[in-house]
SEMI-308137 format. One record per residue: residue number from 1; z, y, x of N, C-alpha, C in turn. Coordinates in steps of 0.001 Angstrom, whole numbers, plus 500000, padded with zeros to 6 digits. Example, Ala and Ser with C-alpha at 12.3 -4.5 7.8 and 13.67 -1.06 7.14 Angstrom:
2
n->1 | n_up->507800 | n_north->494310 | n_east->513190 | ca_up->507800 | ca_north->495500 | ca_east->512300 | c_up->507800 | c_north->496700 | c_east->513200
n->2 | n_up->507080 | n_north->497750 | n_east->512850 | ca_up->507140 | ca_north->498940 | ca_east->513670 | c_up->507870 | c_north->500030 | c_east->512900
***
This chain:
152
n->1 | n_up->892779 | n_north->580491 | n_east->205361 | ca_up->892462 | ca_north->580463 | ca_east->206767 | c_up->891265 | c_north->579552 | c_east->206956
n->2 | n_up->890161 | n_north->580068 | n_east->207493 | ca_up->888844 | ca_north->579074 | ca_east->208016 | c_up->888918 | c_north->578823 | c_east->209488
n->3 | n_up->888629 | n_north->577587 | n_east->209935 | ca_up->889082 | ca_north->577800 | ca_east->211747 | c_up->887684 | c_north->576649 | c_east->211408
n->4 | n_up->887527 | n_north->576501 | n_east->212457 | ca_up->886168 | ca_north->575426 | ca_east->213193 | c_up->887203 | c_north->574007 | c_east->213453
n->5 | n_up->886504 | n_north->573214 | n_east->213814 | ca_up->886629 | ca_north->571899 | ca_east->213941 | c_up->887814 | c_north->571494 | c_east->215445
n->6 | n_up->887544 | n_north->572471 | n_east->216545 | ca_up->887628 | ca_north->571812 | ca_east->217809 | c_up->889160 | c_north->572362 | c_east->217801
n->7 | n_up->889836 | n_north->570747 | n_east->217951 | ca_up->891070 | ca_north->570770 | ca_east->218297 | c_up->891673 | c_north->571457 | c_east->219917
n->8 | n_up->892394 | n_north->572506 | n_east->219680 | ca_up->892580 | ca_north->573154 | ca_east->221111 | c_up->894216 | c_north->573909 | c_east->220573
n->9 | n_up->894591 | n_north->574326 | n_east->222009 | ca_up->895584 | ca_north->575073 | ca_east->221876 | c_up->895531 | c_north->576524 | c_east->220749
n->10 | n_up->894306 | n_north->577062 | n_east->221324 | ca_up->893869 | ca_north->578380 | ca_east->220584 | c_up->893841 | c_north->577989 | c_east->218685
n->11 | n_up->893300 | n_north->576885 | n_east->218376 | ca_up->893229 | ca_north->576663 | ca_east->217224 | c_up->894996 | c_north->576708 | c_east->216548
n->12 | n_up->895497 | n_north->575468 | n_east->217084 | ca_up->897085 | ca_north->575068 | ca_east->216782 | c_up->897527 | c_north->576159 | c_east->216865
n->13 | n_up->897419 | n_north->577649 | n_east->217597 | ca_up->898776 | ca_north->578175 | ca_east->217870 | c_up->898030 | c_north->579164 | c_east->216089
n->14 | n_up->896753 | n_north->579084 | n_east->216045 | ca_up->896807 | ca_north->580327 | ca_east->214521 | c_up->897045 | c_north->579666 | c_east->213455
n->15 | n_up->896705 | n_north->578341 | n_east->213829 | ca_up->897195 | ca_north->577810 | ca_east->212292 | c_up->898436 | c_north->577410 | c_east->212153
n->16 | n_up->899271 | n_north->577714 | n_east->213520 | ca_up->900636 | ca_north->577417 | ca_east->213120 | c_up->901429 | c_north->579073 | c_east->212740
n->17 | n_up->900540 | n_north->579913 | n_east->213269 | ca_up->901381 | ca_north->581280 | ca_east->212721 | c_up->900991 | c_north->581400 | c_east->211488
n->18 | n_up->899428 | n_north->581207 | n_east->210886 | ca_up->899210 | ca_north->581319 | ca_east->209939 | c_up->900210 | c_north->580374 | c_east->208796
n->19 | n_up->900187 | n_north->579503 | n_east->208949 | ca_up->901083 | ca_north->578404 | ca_east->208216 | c_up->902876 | c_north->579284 | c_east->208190
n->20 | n_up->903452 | n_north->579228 | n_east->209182 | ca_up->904419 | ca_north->580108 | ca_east->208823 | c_up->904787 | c_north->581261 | c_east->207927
n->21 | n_up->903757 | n_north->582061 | n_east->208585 | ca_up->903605 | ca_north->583114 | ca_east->208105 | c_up->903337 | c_north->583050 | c_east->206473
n->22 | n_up->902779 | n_north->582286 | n_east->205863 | ca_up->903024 | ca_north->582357 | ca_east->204335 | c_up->903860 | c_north->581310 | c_east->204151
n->23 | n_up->904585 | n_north->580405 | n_east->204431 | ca_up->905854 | ca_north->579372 | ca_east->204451 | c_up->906539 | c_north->580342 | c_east->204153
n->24 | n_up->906991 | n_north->581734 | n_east->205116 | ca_up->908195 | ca_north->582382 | ca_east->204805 | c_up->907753 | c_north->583414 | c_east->203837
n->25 | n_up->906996 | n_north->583559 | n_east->203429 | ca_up->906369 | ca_north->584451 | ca_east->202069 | c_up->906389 | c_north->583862 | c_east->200926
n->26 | n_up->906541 | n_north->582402 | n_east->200947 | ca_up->907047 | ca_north->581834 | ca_east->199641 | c_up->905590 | c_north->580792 | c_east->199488
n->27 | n_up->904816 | n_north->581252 | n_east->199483 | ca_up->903094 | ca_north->580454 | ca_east->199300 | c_up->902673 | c_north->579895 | c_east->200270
n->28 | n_up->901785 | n_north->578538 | n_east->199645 | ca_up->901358 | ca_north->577698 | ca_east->200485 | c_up->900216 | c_north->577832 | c_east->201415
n->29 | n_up->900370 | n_north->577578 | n_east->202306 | ca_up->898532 | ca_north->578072 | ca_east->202822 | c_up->897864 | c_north->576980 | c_east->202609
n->30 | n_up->896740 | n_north->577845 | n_east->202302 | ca_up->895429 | ca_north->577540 | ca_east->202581 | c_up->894212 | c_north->577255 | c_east->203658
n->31 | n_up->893998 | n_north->575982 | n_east->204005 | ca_up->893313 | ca_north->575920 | ca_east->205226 | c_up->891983 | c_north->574959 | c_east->205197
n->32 | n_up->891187 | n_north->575643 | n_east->205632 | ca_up->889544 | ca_north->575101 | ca_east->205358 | c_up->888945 | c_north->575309 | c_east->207173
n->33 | n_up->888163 | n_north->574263 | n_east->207401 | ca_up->887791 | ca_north->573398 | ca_east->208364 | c_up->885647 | c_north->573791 | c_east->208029
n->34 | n_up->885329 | n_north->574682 | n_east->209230 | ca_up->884025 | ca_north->574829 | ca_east->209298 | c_up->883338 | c_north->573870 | c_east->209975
n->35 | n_up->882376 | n_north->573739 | n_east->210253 | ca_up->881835 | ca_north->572505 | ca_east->211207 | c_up->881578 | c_north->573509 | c_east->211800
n->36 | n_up->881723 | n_north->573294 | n_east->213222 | ca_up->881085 | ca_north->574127 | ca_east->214371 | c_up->879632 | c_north->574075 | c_east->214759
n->37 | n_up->878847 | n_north->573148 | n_east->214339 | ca_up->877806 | ca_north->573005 | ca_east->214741 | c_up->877044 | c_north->573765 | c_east->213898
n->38 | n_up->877637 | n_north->573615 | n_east->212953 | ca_up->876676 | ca_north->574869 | ca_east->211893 | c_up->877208 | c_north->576293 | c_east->211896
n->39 | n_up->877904 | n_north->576652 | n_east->212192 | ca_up->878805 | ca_north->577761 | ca_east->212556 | c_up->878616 | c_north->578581 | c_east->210935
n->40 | n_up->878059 | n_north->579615 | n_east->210887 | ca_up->878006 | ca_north->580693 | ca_east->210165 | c_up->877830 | c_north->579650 | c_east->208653
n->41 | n_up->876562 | n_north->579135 | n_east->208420 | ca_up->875960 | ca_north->578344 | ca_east->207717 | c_up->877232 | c_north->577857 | c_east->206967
n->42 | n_up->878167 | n_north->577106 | n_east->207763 | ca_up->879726 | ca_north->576312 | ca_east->207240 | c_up->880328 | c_north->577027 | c_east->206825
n->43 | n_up->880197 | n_north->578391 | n_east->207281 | ca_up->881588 | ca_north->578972 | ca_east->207077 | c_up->881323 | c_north->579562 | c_east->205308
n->44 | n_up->879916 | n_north->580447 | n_east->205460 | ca_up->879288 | ca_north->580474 | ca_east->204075 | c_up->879485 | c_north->579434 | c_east->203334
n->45 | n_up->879001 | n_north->577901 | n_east->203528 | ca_up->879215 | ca_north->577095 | ca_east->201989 | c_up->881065 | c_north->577009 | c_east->201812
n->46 | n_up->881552 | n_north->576816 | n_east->203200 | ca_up->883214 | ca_north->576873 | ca_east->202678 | c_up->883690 | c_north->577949 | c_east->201993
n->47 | n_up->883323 | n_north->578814 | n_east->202165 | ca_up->883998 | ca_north->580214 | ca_east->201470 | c_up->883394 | c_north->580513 | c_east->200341
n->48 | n_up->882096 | n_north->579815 | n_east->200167 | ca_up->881142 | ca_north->579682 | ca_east->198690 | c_up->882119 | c_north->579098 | c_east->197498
n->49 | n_up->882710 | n_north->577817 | n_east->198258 | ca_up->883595 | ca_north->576660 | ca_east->197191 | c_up->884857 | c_north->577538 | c_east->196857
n->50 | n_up->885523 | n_north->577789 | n_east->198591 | ca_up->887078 | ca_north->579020 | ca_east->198048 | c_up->886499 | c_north->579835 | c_east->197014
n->51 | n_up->885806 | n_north->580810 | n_east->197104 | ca_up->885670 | ca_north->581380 | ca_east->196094 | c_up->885358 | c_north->581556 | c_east->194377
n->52 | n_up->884694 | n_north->580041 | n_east->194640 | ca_up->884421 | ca_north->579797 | ca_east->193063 | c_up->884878 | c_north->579000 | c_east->192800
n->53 | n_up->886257 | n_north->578461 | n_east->193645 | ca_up->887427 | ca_north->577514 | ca_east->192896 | c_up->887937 | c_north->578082 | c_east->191663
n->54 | n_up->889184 | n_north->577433 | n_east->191491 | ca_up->890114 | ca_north->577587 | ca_east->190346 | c_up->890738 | c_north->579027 | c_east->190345
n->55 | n_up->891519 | n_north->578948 | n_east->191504 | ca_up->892545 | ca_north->580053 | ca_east->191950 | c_up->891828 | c_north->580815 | c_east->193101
n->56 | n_up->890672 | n_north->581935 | n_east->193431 | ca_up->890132 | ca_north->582193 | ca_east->194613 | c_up->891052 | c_north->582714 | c_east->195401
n->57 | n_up->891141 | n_north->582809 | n_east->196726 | ca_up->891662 | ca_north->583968 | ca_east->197349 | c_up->891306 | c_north->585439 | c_east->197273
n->58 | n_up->892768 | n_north->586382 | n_east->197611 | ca_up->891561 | ca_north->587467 | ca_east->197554 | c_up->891862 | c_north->588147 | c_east->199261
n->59 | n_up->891651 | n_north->587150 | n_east->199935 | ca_up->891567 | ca_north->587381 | ca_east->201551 | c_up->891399 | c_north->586070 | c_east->202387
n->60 | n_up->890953 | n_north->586587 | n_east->203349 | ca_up->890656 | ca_north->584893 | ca_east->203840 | c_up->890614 | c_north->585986 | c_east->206006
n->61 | n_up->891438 | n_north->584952 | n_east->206845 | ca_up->891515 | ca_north->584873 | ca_east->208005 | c_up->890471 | c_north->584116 | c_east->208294
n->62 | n_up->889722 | n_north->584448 | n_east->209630 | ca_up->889189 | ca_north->583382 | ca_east->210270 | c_up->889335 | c_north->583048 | c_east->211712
n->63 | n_up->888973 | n_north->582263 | n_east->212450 | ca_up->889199 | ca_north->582057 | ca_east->213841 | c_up->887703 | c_north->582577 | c_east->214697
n->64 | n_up->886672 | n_north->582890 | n_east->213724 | ca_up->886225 | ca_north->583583 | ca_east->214576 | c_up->885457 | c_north->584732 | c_east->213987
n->65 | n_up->884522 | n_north->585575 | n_east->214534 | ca_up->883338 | ca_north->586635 | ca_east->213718 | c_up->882319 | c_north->586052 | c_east->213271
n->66 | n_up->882209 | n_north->584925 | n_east->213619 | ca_up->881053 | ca_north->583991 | ca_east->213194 | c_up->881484 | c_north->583793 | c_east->211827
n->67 | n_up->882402 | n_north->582932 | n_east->211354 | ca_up->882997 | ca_north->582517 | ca_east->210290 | c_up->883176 | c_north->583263 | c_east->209288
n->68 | n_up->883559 | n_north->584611 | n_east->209857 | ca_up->884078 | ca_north->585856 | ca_east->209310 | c_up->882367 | c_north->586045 | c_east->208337
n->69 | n_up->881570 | n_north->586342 | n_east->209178 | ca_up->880533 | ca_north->586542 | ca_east->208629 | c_up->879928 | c_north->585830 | c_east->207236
n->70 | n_up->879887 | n_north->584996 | n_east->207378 | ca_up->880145 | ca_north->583202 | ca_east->206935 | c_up->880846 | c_north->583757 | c_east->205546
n->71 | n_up->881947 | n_north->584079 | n_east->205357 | ca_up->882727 | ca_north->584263 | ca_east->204138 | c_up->882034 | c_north->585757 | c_east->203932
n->72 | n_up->881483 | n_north->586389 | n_east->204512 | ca_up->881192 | ca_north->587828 | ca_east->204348 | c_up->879597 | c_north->587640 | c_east->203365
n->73 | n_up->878787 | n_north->586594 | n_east->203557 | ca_up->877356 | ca_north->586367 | ca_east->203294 | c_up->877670 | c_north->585543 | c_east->201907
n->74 | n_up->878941 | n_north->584586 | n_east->201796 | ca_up->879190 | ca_north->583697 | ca_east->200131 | c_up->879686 | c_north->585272 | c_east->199368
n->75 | n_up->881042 | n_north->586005 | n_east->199511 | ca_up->881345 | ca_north->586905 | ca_east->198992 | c_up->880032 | c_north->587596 | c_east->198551
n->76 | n_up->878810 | n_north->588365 | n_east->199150 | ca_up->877760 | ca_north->588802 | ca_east->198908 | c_up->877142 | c_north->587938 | c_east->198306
n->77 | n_up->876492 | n_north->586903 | n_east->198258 | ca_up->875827 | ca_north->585775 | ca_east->197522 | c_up->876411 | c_north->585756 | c_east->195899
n->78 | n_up->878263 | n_north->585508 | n_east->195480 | ca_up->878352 | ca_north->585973 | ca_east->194437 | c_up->878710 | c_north->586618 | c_east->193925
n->79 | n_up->878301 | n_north->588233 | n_east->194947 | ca_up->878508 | ca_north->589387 | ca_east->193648 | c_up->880496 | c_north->589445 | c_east->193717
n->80 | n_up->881202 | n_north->589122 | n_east->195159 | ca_up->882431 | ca_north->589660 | ca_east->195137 | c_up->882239 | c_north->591060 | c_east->196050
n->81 | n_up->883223 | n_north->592143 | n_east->195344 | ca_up->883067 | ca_north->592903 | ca_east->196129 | c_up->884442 | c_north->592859 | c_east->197758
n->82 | n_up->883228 | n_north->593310 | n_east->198821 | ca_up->884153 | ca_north->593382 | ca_east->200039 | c_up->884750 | c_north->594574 | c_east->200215
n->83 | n_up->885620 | n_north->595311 | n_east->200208 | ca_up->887096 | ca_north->594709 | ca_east->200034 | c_up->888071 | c_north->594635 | c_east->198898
n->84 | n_up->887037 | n_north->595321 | n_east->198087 | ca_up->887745 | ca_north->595300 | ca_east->197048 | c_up->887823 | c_north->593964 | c_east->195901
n->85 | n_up->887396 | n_north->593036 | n_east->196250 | ca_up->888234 | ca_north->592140 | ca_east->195114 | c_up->888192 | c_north->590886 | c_east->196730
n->86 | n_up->887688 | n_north->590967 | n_east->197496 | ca_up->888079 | ca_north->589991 | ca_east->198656 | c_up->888286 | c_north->590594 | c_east->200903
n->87 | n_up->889272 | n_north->590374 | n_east->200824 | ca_up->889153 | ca_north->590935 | ca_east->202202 | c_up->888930 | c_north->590050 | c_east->202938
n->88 | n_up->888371 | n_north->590381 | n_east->204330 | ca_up->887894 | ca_north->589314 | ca_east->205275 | c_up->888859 | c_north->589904 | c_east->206514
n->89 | n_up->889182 | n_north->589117 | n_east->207681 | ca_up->889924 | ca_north->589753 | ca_east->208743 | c_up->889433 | c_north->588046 | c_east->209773
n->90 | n_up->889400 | n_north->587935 | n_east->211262 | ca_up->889302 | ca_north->587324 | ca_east->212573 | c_up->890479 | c_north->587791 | c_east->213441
n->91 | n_up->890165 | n_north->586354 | n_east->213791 | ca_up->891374 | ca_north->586875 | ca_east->215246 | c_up->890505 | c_north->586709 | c_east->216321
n->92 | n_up->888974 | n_north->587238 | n_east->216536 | ca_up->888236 | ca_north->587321 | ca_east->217214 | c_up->887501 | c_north->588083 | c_east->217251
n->93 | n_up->887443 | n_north->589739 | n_east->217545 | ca_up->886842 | ca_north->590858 | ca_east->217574 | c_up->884807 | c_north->590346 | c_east->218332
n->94 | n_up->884164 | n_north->591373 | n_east->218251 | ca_up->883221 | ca_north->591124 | ca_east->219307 | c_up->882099 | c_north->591963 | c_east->218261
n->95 | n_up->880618 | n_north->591894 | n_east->218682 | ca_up->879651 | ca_north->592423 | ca_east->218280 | c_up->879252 | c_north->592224 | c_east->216756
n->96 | n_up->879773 | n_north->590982 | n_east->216303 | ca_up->879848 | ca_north->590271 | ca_east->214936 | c_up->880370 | c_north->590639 | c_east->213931
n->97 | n_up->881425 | n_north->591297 | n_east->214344 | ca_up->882493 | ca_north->592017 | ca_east->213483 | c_up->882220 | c_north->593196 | c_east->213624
n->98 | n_up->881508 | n_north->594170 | n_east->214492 | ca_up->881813 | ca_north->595313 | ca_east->214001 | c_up->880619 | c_north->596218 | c_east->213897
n->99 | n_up->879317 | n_north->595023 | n_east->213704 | ca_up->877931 | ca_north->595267 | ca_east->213378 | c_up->877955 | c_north->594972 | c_east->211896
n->100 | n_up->878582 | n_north->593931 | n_east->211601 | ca_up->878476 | ca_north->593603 | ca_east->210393 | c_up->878592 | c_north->594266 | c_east->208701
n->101 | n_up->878052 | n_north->594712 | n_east->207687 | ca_up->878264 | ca_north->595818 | ca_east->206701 | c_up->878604 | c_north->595336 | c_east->205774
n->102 | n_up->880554 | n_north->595263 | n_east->205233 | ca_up->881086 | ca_north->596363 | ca_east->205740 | c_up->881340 | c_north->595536 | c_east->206933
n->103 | n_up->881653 | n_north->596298 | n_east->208000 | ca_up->882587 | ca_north->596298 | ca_east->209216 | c_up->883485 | c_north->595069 | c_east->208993
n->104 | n_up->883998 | n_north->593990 | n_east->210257 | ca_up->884733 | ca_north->593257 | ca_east->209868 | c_up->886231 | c_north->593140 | c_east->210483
n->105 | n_up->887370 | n_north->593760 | n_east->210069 | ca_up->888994 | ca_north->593969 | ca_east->210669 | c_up->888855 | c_north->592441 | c_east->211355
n->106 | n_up->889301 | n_north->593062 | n_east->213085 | ca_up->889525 | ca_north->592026 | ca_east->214067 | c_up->890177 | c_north->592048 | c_east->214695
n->107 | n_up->891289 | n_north->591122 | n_east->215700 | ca_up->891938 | ca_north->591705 | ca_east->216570 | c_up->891418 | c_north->591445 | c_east->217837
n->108 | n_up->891390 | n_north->592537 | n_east->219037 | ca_up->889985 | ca_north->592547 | ca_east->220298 | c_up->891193 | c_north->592614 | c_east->221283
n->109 | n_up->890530 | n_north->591732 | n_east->221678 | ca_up->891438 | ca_north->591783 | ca_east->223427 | c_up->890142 | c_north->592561 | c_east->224277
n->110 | n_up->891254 | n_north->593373 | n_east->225380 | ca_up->890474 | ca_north->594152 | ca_east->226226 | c_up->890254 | c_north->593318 | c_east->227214
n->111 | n_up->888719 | n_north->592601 | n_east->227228 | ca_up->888197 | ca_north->591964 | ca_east->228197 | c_up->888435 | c_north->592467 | c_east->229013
n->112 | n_up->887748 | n_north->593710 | n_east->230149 | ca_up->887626 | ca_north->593579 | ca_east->231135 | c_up->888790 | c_north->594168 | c_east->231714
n->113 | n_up->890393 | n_north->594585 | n_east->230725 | ca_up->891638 | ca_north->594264 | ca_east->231529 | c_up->892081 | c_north->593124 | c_east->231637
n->114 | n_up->891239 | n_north->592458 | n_east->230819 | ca_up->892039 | ca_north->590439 | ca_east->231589 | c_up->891431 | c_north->590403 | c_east->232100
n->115 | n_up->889918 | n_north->590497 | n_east->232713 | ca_up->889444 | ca_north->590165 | ca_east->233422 | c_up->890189 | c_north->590204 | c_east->234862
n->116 | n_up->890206 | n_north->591580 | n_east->234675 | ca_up->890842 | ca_north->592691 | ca_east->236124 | c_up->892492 | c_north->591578 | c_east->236341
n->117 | n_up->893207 | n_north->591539 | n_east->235393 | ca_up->894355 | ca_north->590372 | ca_east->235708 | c_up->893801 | c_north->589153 | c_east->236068
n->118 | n_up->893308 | n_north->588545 | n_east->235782 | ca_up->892493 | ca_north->587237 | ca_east->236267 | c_up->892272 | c_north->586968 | c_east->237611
n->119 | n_up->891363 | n_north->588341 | n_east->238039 | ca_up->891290 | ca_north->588367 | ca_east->239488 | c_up->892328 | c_north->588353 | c_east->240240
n->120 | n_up->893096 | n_north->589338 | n_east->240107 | ca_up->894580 | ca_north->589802 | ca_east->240251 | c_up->895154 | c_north->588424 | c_east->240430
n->121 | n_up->895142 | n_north->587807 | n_east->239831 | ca_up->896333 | ca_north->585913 | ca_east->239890 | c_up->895592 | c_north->585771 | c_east->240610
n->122 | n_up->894241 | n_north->585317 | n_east->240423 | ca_up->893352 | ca_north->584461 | ca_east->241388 | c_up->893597 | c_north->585132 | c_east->242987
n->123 | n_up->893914 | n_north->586258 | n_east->243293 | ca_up->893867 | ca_north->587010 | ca_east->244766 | c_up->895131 | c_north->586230 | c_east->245606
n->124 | n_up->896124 | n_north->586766 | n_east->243802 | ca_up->897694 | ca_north->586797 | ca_east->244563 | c_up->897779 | c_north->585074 | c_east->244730
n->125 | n_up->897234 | n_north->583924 | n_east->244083 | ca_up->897635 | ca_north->582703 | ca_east->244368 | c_up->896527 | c_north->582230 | c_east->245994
n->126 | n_up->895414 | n_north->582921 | n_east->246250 | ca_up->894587 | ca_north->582753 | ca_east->247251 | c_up->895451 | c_north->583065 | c_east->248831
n->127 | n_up->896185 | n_north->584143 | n_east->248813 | ca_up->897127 | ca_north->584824 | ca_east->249631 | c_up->898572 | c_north->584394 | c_east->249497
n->128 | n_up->898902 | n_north->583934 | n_east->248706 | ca_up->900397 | ca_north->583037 | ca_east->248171 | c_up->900547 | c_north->582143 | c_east->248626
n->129 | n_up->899475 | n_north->580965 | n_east->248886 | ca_up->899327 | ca_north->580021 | ca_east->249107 | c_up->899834 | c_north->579063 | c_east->247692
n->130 | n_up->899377 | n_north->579582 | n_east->246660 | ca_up->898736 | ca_north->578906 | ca_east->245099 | c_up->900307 | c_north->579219 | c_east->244544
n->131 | n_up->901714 | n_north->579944 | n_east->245052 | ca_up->902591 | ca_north->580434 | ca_east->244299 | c_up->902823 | c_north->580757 | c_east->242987
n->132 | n_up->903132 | n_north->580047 | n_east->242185 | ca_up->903593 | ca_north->580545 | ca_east->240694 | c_up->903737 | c_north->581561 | c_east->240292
n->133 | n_up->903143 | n_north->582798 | n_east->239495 | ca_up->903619 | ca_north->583770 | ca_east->239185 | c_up->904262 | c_north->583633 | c_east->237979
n->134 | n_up->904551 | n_north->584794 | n_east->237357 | ca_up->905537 | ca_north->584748 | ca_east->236411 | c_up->904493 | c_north->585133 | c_east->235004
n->135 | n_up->905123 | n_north->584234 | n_east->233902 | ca_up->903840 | ca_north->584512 | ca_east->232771 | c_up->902934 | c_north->585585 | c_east->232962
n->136 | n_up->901982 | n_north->585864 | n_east->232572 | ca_up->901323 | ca_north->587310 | ca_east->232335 | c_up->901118 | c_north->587151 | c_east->230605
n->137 | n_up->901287 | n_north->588503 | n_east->229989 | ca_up->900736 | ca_north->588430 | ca_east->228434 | c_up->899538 | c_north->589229 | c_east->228211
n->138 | n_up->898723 | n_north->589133 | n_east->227508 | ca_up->897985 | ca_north->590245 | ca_east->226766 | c_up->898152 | c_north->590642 | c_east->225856
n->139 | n_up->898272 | n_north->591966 | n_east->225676 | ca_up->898007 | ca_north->592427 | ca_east->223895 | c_up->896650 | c_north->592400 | c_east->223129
n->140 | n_up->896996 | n_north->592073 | n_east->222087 | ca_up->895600 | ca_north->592344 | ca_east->221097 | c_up->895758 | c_north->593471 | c_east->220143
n->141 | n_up->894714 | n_north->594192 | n_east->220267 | ca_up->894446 | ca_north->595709 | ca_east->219417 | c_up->894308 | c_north->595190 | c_east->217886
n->142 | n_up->894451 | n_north->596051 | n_east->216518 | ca_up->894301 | ca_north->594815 | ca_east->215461 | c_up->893103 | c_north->596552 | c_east->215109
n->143 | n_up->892212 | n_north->595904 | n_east->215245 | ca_up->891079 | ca_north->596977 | ca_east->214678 | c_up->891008 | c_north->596859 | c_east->213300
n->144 | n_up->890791 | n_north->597703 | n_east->212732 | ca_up->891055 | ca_north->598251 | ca_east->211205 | c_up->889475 | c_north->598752 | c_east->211115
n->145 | n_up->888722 | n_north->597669 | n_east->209841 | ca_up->887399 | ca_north->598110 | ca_east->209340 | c_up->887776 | c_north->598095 | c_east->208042
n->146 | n_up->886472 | n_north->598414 | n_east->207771 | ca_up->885472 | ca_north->598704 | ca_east->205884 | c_up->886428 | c_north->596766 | c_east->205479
n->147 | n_up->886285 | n_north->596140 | n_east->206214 | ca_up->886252 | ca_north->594416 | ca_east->205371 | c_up->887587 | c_north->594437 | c_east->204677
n->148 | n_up->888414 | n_north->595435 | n_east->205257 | ca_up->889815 | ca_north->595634 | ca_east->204602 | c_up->890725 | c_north->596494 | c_east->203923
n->149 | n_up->890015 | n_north->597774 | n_east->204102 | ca_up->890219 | ca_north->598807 | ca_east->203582 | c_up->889792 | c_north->599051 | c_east->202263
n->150 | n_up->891109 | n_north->598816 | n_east->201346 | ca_up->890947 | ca_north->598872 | ca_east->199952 | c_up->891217 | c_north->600332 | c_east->199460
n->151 | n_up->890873 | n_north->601108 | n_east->198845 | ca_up->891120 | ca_north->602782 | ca_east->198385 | c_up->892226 | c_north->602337 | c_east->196801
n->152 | n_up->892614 | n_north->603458 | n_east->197135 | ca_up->893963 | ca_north->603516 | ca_east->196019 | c_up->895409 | c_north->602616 | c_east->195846
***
């Protein structure tokens, strides 16, 4: 898992599914820290080192398409093939991921239906007089590219 630096809810809640999620698979995770200020740049030398460690991965999550990219440009640099000896996947869809060659598996929230909910709270608490509604959720689509699609 590669995530950026900035401590937030959004960060904690993937690295705590991520962390589970191989806890109950038996294996330890793996978690590497980009600098945000360098964005892409970080994510490349971090995924440069994962990869030409001891034990490489042969997949790597990221927290964003930036990052994604980032591990997509070291994988190319040494001659791993994408997807076949390394997969890449984000939990942040957008222009980054699915410009990128190969293609990069993301999961995309439909902006402009949160948007459209957004307004929607914002109306109903304007007319409510700021009334609590009841959670709202979104789903996320898990788009399926080239970065993951292994043949055979």
């Amino acid at each position: 898992m590669l995530v950026g630096q900035t401590d937030n809810a959004y960060r904690r809640s993937i690295l705590w599914l991520y962390s589970n999620a191989m806890t109950a698979r038996g294996m330890a995770p793996t978690i590497r820290i980009a600098d945000n200020n360098e964005g892409q740049l970080s994510a490349t030398e971090v995924s440069t080192r994962l990869l030409q460690g001891k034990d490489p991965p042969d997949a790597l999550i990221t927290s964003s398409s930036v990052f994604a990219e980032g591990a997509l440009d070291a994988a190319r640099w040494l001659g791993v093939d994408v997807p076949g000896g390394f997969m890449i996947a984000t939990v942040s869809d957008g222009p980054i991921a699915e410009q990128a060659r190969p293609s990069i598996t993301a999961l995309r929230l439909d902006t402009s239906a949160a948007a459209r909910r957004l307004l929607d709270l914002l109306a109903r608490r304007l007319h409510n007089g700021g009334a609590a509604a009841a959670p709202a959720t979104m789903t996320l689509d898990l788009t399926v590219r080239e970065s993951t699609l292994r043949v055979g």
